[in-house]
C-alpha positions as CSV (number, residue, x, y, z in Angstrom):
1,X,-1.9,-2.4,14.2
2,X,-2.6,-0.7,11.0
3,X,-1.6,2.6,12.2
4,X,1.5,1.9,13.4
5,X,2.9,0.3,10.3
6,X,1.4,3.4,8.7
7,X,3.2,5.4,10.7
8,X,6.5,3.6,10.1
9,X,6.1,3.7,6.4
10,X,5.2,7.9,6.6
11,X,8.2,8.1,9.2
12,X,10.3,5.7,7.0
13,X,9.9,8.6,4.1
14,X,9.3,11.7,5.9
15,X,12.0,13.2,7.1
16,X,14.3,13.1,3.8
17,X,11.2,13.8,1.4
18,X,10.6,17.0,3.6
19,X,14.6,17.7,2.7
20,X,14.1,17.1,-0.5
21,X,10.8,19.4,-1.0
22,X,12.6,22.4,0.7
23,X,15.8,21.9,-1.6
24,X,17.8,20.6,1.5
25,X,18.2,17.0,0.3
26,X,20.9,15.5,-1.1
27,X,21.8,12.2,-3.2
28,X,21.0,8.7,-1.6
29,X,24.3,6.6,-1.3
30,X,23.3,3.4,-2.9
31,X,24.5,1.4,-0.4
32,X,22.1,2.9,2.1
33,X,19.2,2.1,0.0
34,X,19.3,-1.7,1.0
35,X,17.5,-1.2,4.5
36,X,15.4,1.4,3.5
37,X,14.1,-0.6,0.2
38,X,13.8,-3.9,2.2
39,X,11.1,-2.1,5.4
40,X,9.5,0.4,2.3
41,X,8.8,-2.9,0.0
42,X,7.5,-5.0,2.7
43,X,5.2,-2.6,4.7
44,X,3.7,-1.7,0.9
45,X,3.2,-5.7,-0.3
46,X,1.9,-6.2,3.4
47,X,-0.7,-2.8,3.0
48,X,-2.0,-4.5,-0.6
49,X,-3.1,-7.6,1.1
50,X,-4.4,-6.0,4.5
51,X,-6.7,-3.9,2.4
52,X,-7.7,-7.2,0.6
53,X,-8.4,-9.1,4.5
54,X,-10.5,-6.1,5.0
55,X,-12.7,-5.7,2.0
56,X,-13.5,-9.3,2.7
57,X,-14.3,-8.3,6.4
58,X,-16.7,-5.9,5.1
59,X,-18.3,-8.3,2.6
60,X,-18.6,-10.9,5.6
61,X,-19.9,-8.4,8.1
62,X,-22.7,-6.8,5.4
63,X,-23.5,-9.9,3.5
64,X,-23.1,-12.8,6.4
65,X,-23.4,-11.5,9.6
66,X,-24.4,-14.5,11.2
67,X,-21.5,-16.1,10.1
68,X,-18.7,-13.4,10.9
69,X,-17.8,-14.2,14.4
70,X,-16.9,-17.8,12.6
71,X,-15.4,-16.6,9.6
72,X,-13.6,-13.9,10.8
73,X,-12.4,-15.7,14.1
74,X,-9.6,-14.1,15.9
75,X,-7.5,-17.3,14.6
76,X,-8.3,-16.6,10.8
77,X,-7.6,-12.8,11.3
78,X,-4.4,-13.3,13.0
79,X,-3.8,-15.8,10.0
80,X,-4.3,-13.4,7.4
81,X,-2.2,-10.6,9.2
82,X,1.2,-13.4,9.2
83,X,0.1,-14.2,5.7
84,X,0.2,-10.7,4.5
85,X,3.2,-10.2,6.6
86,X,4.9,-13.2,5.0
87,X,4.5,-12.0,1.7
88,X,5.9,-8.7,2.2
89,X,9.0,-10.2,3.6
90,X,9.5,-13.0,0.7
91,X,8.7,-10.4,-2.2
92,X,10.9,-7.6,-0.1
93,X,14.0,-10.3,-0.1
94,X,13.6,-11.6,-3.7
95,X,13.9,-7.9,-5.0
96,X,16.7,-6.9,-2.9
97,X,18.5,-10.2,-3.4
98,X,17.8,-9.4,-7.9
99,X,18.7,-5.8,-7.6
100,X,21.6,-5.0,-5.2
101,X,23.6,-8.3,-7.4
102,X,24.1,-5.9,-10.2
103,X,27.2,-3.6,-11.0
104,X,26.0,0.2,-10.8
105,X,27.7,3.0,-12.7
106,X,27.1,5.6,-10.4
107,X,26.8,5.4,-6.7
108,X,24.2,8.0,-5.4
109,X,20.0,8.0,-6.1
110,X,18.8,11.3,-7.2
111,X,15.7,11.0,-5.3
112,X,13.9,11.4,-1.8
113,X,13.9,8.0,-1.3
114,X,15.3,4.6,-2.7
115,X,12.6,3.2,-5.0
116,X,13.5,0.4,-7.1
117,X,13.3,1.9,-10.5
118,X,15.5,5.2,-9.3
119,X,18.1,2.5,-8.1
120,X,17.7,0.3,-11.1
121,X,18.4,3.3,-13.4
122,X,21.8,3.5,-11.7
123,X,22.6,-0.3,-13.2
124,X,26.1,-0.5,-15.3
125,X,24.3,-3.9,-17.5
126,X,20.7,-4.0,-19.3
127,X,18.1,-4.1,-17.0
128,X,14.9,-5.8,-18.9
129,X,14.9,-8.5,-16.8
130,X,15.3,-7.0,-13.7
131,X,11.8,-4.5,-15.4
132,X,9.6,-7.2,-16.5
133,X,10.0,-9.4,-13.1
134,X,9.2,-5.8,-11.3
135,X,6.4,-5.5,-13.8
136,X,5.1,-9.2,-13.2
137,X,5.3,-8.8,-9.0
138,X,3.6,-5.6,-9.1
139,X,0.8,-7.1,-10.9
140,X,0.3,-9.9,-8.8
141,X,0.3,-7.6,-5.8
142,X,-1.5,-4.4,-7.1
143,X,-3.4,-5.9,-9.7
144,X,-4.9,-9.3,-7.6
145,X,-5.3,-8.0,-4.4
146,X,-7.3,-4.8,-6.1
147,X,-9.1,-7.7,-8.3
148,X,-10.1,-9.7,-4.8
149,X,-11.4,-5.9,-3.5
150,X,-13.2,-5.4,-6.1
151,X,-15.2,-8.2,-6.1
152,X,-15.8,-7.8,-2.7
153,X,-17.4,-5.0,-3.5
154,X,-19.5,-6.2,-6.4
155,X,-20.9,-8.2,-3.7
156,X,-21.5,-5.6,-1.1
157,X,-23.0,-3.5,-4.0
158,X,-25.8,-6.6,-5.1
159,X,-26.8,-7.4,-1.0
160,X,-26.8,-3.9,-0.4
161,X,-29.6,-3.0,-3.5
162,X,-31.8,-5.6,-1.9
163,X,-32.2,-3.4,1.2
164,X,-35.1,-1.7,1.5
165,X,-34.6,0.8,4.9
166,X,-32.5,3.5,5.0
167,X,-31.2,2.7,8.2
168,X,-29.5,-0.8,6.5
169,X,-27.9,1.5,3.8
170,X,-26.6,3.9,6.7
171,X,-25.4,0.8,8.7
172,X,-23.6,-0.7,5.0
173,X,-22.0,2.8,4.3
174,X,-20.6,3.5,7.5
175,X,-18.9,-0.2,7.5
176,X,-17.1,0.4,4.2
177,X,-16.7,4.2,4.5
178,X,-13.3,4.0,6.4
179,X,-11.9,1.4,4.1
180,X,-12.4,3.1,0.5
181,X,-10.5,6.0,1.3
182,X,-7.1,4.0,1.7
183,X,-8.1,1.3,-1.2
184,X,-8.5,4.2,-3.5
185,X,-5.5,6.0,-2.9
186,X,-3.4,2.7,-1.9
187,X,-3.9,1.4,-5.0
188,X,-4.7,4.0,-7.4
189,X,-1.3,5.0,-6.8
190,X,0.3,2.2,-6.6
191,X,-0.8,1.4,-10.1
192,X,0.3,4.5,-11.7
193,X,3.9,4.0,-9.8
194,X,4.8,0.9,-10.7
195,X,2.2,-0.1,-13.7
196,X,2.3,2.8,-16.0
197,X,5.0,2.6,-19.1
198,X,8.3,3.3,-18.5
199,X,8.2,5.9,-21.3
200,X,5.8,8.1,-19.5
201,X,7.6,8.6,-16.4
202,X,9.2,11.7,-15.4
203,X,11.5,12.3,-12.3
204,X,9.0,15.3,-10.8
205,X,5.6,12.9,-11.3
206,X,7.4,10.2,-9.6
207,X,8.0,12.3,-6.7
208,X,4.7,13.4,-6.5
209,X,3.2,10.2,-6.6
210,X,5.8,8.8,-4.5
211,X,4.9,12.0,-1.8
212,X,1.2,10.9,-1.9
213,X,2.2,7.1,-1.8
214,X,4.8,6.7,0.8
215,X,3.6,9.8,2.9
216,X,-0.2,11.3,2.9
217,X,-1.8,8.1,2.6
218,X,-0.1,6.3,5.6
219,X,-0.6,9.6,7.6
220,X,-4.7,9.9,6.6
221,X,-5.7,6.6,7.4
222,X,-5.3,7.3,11.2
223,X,-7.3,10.6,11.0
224,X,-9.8,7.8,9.0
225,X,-9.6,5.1,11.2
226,X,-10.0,7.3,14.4
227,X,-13.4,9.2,13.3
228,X,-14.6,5.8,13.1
229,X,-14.4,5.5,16.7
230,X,-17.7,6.7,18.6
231,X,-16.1,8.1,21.7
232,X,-13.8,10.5,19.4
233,X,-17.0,11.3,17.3
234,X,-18.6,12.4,20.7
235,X,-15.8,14.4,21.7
236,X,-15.5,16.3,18.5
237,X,-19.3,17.1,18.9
């Protein structure tokens, strides 16, 4: 299920940022940015707290696995899967809903895709408001869900020290090795997109960021996911 809203966020991007790195792109009406701003915001929100369901299915798996089949129960997984869902949708509509109610000066988004700030900039009134609510989401989605990981983690990290064999450390790094990859780069540049001062933004990091963001990282975590799978591990040997 992962990949395939992975996929639809690269695909949701890929095409016009390709246009756009060749010097074939051209300027985002802003009235197309509505759809494509609604699917980018709520596949993002729903990645931040998928990644947080997960680093608690690794802390259950590792540090109770007598207890996962009961505490990660296909009814509490698919609960946390409409949760996450849920949130990207409600967070998706209240942005939308504050953003496209202002006047805009000019009518095109000089950018490979419509990202809020871009189409904030194009605003004909002040915009503060509009920049701390942005501010005060993202940190409750980056900066929580990340927080919740973390800790996970921490907790991983203090069961796994007590383990004496190699083979349990083996067994604890290969259930968490597929999972970092995609909280690092998830969140890492997440944070610098949408945490970092506005004074220190420039159109070209933007882009780059937003390339690694919106594009690379949904496309890796298949080619993670899948070497994670034995059978494809014994056909690549």
């Amino acid at each position: 299920m992962r990949w395939h809203r992975d996929e639809e966020l690269a695909s949701d991007r890929g095409g016009t940022c390709v246009c756009s790195l060749a010097g074939l792109g051209r300027p985002i009406p802003v009235a197309g940015c509505a759809p494509q701003m609604f699917f980018f915001i709520t596949l993002a929100v729903n990645n931040c707290f998928l990644l947080t369901a997960m680093g608690y299915d690794r802390y259950v798996a590792i540090c109770h696995p007598l207890w996962y089949s009961v505490l990660m129960s296909r009814w509490v997984c698919a609960q946390r899967v409409w949760g996450a869902c849920g949130l990207g949708l409600l967070v998706a509509v209240m942005r939308l809903s504050a953003v496209f109610r202002q006047p805009f000066c000019e009518k095109e988004v000089a950018h490979y895709f419509c990202d809020i700030h871009s189409v904030m900039e194009l605003s004909c009134v002040d915009t503060t408001v509009h920049e701390t609510l942005t501010l005060v989401i993202s940190v409750l989605v980056i900066l929580v869900p990340m927080g919740l990981v973390c800790a996970s983690y921490g907790l991983i990290v203090s069961a796994v020290l007590g383990v004496t064999s190699a083979k349990g450390w083996t067994k604890a790094f290969a259930t968490c090795a597929s999972h970092l990859p995609g909280v690092i780069v998830h969140y890492g540049c997440a944070s610098i997109a949408y945490l970092k001062p506005k004074s220190e933004s420039s159109q070209d990091e933007d882009q780059l960021i937003s390339v690694t963001y919106t594009v690379v990282t949904p496309l890796l975590n298949p080619v993670v996911y899948t070497l994670r799978d034995k059978e494809v591990r014994v056909t690549l040997r």
